[in-house]
C-alpha positions as CSV (number, residue, x, y, z in Angstrom):
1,X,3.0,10.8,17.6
2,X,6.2,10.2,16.1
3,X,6.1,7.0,13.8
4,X,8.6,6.0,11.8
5,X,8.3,6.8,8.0
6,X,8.1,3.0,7.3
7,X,5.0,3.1,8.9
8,X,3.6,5.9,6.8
9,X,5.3,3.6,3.4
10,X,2.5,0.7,4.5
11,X,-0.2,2.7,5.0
12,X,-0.2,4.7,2.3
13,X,0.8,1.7,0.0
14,X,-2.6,-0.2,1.8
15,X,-4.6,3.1,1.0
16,X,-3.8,3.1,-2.5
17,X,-4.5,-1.0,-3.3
18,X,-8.3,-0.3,-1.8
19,X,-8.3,2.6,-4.2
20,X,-6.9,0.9,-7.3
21,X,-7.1,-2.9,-6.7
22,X,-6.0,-3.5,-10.6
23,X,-2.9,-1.9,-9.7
24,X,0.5,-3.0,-8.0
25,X,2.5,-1.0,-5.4
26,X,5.6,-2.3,-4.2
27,X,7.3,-1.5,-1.7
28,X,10.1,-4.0,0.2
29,X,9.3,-7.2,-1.6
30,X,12.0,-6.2,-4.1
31,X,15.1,-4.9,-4.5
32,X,15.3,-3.3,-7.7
33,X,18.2,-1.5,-8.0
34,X,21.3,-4.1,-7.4
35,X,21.5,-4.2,-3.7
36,X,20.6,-8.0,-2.5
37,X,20.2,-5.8,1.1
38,X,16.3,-5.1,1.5
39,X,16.8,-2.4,4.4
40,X,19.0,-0.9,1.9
41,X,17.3,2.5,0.9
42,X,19.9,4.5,-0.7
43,X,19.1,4.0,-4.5
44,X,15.4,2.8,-4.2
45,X,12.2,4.4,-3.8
46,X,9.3,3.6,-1.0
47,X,6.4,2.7,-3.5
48,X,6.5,1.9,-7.0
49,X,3.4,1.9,-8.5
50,X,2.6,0.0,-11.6
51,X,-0.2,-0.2,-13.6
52,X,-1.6,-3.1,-15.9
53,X,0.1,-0.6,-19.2
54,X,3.0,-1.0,-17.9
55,X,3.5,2.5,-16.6
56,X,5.2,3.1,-13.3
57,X,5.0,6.1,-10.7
58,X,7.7,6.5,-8.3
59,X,5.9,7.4,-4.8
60,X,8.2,9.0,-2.1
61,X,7.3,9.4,1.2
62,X,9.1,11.9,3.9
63,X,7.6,13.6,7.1
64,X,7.3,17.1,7.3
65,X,10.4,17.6,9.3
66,X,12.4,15.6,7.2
67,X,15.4,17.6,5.7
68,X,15.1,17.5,2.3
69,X,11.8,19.2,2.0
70,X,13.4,22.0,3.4
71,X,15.6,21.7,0.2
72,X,15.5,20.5,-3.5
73,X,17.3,17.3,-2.6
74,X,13.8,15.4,-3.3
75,X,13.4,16.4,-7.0
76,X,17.2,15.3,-7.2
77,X,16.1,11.7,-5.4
78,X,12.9,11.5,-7.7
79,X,15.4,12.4,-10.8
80,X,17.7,9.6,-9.9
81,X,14.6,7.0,-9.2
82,X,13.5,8.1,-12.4
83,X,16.7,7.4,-14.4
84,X,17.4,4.1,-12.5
85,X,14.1,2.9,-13.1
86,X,14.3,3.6,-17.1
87,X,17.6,1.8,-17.3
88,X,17.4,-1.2,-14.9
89,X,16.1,-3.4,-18.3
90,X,19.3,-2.2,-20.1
91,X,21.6,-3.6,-17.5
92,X,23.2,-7.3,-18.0
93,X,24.0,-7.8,-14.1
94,X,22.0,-10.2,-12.6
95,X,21.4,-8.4,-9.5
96,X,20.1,-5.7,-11.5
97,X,16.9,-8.4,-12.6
98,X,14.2,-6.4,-10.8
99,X,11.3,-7.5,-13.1
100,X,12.1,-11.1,-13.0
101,X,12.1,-10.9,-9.1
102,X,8.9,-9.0,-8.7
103,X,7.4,-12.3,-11.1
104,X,9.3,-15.0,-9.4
105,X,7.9,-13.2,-6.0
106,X,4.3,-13.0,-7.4
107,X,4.1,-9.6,-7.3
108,X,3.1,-8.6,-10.6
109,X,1.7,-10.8,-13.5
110,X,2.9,-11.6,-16.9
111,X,1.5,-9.6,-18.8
112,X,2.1,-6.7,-16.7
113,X,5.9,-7.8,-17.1
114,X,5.2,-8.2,-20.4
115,X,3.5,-4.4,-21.5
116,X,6.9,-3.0,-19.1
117,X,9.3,-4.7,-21.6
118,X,7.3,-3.5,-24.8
119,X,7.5,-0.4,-23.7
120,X,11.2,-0.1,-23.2
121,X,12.1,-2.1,-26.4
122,X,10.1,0.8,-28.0
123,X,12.3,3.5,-26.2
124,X,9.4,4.5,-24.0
125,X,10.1,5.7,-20.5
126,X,8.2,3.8,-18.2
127,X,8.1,6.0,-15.5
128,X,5.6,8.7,-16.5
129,X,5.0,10.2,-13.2
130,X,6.1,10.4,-9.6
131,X,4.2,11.2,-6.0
132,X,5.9,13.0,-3.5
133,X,3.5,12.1,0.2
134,X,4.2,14.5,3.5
135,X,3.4,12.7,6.4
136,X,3.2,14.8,10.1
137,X,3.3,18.2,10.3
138,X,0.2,20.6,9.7
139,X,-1.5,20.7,6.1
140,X,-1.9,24.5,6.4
141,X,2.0,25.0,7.4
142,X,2.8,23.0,4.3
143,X,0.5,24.7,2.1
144,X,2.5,27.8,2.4
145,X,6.3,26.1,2.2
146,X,7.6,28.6,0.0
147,X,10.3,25.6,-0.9
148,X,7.7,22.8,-1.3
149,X,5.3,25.7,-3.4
150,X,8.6,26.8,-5.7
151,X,9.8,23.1,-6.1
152,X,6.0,22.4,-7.2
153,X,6.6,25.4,-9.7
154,X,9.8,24.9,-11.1
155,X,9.0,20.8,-12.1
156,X,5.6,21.8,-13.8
157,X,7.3,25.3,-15.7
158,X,9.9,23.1,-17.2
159,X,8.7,20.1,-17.2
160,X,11.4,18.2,-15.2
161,X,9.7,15.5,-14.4
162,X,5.4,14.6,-13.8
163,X,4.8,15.2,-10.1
164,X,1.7,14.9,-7.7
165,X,2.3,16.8,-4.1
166,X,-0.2,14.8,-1.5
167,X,-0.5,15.2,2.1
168,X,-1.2,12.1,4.3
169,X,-3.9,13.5,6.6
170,X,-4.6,11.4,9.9
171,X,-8.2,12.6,10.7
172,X,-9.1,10.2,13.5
173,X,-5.9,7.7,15.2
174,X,-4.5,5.2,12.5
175,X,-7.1,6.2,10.4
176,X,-5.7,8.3,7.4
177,X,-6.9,9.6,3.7
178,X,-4.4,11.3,1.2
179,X,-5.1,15.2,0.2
180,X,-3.9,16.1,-3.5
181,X,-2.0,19.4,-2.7
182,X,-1.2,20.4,-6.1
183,X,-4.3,22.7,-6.3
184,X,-3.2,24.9,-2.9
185,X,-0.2,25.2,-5.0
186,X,-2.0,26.5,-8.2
187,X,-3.7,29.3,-6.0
């Protein structure tokens, strides 16, 4: 069945609040990244994950067949998510206010807000890690992308960026569960 990725953004993002309830991921309510245009995706990421620390992982979701697996384009997108992410606090543009908006929406509490800004007065990046999901396709087929395999290799080597390779596996209709792939990679 050919969903839109959307789709797979929701029920990945519902997946991972029944795992970590304590945690908050975000995915339209805000619009971090100084576009008032929710539908907007060009400089934003599907999920941002936060946890009560204050640390945020960037979580991107793309189908199998989606171009830019079959390329390095996604570490470039996770780079820039990355980088816009760490500076949004710096910026004096109002549009730019993406913390304020994610309180004002009821997002994510005070305090939460409050460990994000402590860490970037202290110079801290507050993205530590980032997710990339693969919806569709065949887990075996992915496991032996040579370009998904040598991306995997290249951010861990030289330590480009933290990054978690998970498979969205759909084991019965609408019913899912998310595979770690980063050991089939280690092999």
């Amino acid at each position: 069945m050919d969903r839109h990725e959307n789709y797979y953004i929701e029920k990945i993002a519902e997946i991972l609040r029944n795992k970590f309830p304590e945690e908050f991921f975000i995915t339209e309510v805000y619009t971090p990244y100084g576009t008032l245009d929710l539908k907007d995706k060009s400089g934003r990421p599907d999920i941002l994950r936060i946890n009560k620390k204050g640390e945020i992982t960037i979580i991107e979701v793309k189908k199998a067949s989606h171009s830019s697996l079959s390329k390095w384009q996604i570490v470039g997108e996770l780079l820039f998510y990355k980088f816009l992410t760490n500076t949004q606090l710096s910026q004096d543009n109002d549009e730019y206010k993406w913390l304020e908006k994610l309180i004002d929406k009821g997002v994510v509490d005070q305090a939460t807000i409050d460990s994000i800004e402590e860490k970037h007065k202290n110079g801290v990046n507050l993205v530590t890690s980032c997710a990339l999901v693969i919806c569709e396709g065949f887990f075996d087929d992915l496991r032996k992308n040579e370009t998904l395999w040598h991306m995997y290799e290249y951010v861990r080597e030289f330590d480009v960026l933290k990054l978690d390779i998970l498979y969205l596996d759909e084991f019965e209709p609408d019913h899912f569960s998310l595979r770690l792939m980063n050991n089939w990679f280690l092999e």
